[in-house]
N, C-alpha and C positions, 0 to 999 in steps of 0.2 A: 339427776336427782333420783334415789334410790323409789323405788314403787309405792311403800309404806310410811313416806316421809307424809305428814301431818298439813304441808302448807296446801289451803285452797280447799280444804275438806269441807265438801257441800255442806250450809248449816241443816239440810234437812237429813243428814244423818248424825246418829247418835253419837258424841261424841266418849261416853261410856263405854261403848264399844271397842274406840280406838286404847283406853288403857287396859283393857282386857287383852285384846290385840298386841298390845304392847309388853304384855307381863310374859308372852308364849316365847320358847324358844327358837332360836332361826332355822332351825329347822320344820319344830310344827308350825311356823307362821306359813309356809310354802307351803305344808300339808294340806292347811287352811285352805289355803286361797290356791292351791288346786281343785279343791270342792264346787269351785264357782263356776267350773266348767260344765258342770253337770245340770242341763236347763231345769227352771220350774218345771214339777210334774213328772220330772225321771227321777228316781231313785239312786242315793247314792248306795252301794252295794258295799260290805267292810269289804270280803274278799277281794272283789275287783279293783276297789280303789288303793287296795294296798299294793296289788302288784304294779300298777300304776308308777304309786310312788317311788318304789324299787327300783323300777323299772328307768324311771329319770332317773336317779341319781339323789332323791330329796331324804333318802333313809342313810345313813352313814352310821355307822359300828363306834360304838365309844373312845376307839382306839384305833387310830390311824393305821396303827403298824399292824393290826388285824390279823389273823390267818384265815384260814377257812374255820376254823368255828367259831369263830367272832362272824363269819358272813350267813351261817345257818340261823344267826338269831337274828338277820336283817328282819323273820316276819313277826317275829316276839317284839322287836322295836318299836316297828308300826301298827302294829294292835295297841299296844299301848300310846301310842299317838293318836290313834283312831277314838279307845276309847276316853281321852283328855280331852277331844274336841266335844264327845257326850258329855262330859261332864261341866264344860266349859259351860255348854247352853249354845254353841257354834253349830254344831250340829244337833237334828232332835230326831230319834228313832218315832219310825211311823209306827202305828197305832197295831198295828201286829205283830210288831218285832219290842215292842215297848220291853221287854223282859233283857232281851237277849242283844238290840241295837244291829242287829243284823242290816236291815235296811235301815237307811234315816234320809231327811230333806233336810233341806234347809230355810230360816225362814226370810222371808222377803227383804227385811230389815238389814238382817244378814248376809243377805245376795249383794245387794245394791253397796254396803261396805265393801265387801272384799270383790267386787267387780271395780269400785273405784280403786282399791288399792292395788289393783293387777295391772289397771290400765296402760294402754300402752305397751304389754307381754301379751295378751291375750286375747282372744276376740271372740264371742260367744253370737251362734246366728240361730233368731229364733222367729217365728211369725214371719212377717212380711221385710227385716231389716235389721240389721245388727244390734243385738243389746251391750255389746262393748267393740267398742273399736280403736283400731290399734293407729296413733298419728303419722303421721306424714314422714315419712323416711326411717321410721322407729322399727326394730326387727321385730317381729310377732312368734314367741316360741310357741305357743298354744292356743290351735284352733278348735271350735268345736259349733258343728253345725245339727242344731236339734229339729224338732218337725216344723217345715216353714211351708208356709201357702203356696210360692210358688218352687217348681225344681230348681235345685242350686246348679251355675254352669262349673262343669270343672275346671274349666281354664278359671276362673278366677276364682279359684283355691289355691291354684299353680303358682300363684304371686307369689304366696309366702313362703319361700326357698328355707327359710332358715326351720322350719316347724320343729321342735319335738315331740310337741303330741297331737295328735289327729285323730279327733270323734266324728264320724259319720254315722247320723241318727236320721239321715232322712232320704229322698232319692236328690240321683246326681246326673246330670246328663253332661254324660262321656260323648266324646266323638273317636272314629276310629283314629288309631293311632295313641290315644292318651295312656299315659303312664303313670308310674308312681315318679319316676326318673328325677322329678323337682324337689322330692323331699328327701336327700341323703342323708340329711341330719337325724332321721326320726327314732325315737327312741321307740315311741307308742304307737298305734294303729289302731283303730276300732272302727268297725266298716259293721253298719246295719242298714244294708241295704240291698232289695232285690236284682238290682243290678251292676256288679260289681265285679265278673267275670273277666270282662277283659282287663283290669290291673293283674290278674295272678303271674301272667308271664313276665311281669317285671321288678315281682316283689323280692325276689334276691339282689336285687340293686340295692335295697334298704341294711347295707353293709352292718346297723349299728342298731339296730331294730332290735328289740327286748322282748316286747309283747305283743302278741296279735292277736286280737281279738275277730271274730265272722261271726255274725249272725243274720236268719235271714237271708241269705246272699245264693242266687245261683249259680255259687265257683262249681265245678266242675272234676278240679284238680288241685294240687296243690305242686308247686315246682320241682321235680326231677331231681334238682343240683340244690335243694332249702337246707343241706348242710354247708353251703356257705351263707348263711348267715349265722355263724358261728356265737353270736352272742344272744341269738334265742331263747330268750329262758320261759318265756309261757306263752301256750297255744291256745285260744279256746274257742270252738267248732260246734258252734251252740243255734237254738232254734231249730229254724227249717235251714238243715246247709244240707236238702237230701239227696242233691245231684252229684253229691262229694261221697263216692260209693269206696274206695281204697286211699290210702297213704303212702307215701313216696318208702321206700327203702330206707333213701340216704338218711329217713329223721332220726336214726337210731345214733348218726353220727353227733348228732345236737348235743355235746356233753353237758351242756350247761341248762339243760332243758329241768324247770321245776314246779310245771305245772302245764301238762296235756288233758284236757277236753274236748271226746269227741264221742258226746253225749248226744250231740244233733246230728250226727250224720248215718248214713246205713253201711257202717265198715261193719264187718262180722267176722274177719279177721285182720291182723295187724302184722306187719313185715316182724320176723323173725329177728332176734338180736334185741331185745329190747333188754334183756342183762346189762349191756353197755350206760343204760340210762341211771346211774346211779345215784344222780341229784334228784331226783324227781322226788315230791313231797305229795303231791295230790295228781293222782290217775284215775281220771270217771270214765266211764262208761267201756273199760277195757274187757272184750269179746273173749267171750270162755271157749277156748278151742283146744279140742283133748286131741292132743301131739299122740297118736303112737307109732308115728313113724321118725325117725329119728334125722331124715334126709328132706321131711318137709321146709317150704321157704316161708313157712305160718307161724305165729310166737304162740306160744301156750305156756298155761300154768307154771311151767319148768324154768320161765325166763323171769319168773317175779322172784324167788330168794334174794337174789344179789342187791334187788332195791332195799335195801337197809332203813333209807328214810324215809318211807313212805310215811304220810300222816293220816292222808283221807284215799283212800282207793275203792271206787265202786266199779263191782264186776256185774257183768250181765250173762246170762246165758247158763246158770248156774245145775238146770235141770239136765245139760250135756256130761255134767261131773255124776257117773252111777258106781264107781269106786272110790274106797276112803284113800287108796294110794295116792290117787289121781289130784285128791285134795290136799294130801299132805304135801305133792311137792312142791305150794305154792310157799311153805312156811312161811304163812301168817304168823302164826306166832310166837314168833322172830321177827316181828317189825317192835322194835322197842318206842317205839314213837307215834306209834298209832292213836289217834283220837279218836276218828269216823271212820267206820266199815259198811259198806251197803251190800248187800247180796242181791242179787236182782235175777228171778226164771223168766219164762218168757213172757213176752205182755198177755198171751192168750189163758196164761192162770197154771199155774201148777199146782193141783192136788194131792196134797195129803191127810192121810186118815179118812176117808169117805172108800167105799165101794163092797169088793167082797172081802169077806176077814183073812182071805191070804193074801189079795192085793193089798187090801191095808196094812197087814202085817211086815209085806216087803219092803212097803212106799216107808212105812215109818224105818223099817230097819237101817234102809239107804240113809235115807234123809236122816236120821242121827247121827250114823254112822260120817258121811261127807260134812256136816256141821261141825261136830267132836273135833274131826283133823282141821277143820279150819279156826278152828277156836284162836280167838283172837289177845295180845295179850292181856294180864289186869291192866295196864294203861290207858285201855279204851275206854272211853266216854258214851259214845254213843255205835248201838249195831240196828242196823234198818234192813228189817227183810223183805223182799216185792214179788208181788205176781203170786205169794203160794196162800190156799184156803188150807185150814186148818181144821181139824175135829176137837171139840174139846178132850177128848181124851188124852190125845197126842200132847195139847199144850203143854203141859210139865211136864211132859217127858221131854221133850224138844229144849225147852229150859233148862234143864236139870244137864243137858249133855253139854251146853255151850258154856261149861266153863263157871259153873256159879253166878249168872248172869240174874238177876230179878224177876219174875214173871211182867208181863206188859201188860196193859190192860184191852189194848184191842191188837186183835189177830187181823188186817185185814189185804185183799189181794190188791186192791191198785193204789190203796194208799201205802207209807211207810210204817213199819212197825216198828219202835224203837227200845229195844232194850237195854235199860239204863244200870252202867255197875253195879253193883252190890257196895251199897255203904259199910 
């Protein structure tokens, strides 16, 4: 019996529901009821749930026969399935993202439907005991274990061989020896959890693994040989992952790689060769490291041109860039696809326009001068600049250099500053 078949449907849910549910297409209806995995009180994220979806297999191209640019609009597909579930009333954007639906939950009403109509695929562990669970010989594609009272045991996570998606939102006690080894099938991974170190030597056994999500987690490393799992297409190395200080080499080999974050961790520089990564759409938190040697094994500025599709790239470290050459060779703009651009100096504040009038007069010269070449194309939406205090003098000069950009209305160092196209 297919999951969404109507017979036996509790009468204490809405049956309204179910023709709404009824009217989505088989694809958003999985969309959907992918969302259920996401316990009361976490947020569904659009970004992340979309690579998600990807990621399984729940996004497919209007056309079978496909090329590869029919697969660059795999995340144009799911944004608009993302925002059909807003509109639906399926999903409801939280109360700070109301404009923009960036985050949403779901409401209760809405859980408890598409938790029944999963049943038996999925199994959601929350509090003291499973809020769905999967019968009696039934395969369980998708697990997800949110904050529960007491510690989950790994071995029985280990049951469900078949998974393809795996949320770890809470702790897990591992014994030595344990592995990921049981879950070959896995599409998805998402580990928030302080102790999760010992799976990393075994996560290239995850032959078929899409996305990997670490937060919180003190891995250490990341696997030597993570160019076999060749079908990696998103990293993201978020929160506290601060014991995770370098990157393996081989990840340069990841062709299919389209979306690295490694915003939580303390890399300051990144393995050379990152030219090679030419799928990539969103690169945060990538270390400004001014190459003037040309025999270094360090990526800099020089290895960003060839990414063509970049959409969102946030660089950090930008007070190291003190020539415009330095900045031009990142051509920016040359990214025809760019939406979001961050600039980020160091967290400790970089000033400009304050001091004596020839400091200040160098500080602005640079700082125009490395912004002017970094000028991003008119495709951009949004640019966010971090870490730098400003003098009012400087502000419209600073504007005026980036390309016809808007004045903003707050200049500030630890929040973002965002300057919005010119209508």
């Amino acid at each position: 019996m297919p999951a969404w078949s109507l017979t036996g449907l509790p009468p204490e849910l809405d049956n309204r529901l179910y023709l709404s549910y009824e009217d989505l297409s088989p694809q958003l209806k999985q969309c959907f009821l992918y969302c259920s995995l996401f316990p009361k009180g976490v947020a569904i994220i659009q970004s992340r749930v979309i690579e998600m979806w990807i990621s399984e297999g729940l996004i497919q191209p209007p056309d079978e026969r496909s090329t590869s640019s029919h697969e660059y609009g795999l995340d144009d597909i799911a944004t608009e399935y993302y925002r059909d579930l807003i509109k639906r009333n399926l999903i409801e954007p939280i109360q700070e993202y109301s404009l923009t639906g960036y985050k949403c939950t779901m409401h209760d009403v809405v859980r408890s439907f598409a938790e029944y109509m999963v049943r038996g695929e999925s199994v959601v562990i929350v509090g003291q005991e499973q809020a769905t669970t999967g019968g009696c010989g039934m395969l369980v594609r998708r697990l997800a274990v949110g904050q529960t009272v007491s510690v989950v045991d790994w071995a029985v996570l280990q049951r469900h061989e078949s998974l393809r998606t795996l949320i770890i939102g809470s702790k897990v006690n591992f014994h030595p020896g344990d592995t990921l080894g049981s879950f070959l099938s896995l599409r998805v991974l998402s580990i928030r959890s302080a102790e999760s170190d010992t799976l990393v030597a075994s996560l290239t056994k995850l032959k078929y693994l899409r996305y990997l999500h670490l937060q919180d987690t003190d891995i250490s490393s990341l696997p030597d040989d993570i160019h076999k799992m060749k079908f990696l297409s998103y990293i993201s190395l978020c929160g506290n992952c601060e014991k995770l200080c370098h990157l393996p080499c081989s990840i340069i080999k990841l062709v299919h790689l389209r979306f690295l974050n490694i915003e939580g961790i303390n890399v300051s520089v990144v393995p050379k060769g990152f030219r090679e990564l030419t799928n990539l759409r969103s690169l945060y938190g990538f270390p400004v490291h001014v190459d003037m040697n040309a025999s270094s094994s360090w990526c800099s500025l020089q290895e960003l041109p060839p990414l063509s599709q970049l959409r969102q790239p946030i660089l950090n470290g930008l007070e190291k860039v003190q020539d415009n050459w330095m900045a031009e060779k990142s051509m920016i703009s040359s990214k025809r696809h760019l939406e979001y651009l961050q600039l980020n100096y160091s967290a400790s504040g970089h000033t400009i326009g304050t001091g004596g009038a020839e400091v200040e007069q160098q500080q602005q010269s640079v700082s125009e001068e490395v912004l002017e070449k970094l000028c991003p194309p008119t495709c951009l939406e949004n640019l966010s600049l971090r870490g730098i205090r400003w003098s009012p003098a400087t502000k419209l000069d600073v504007c005026s250099s980036i390309g016809g950009l808007q004045e903003p209305e707050v200049f500030e160092a630890a929040e973002p500053t965002l300057l919005h196209a010119a209508s």
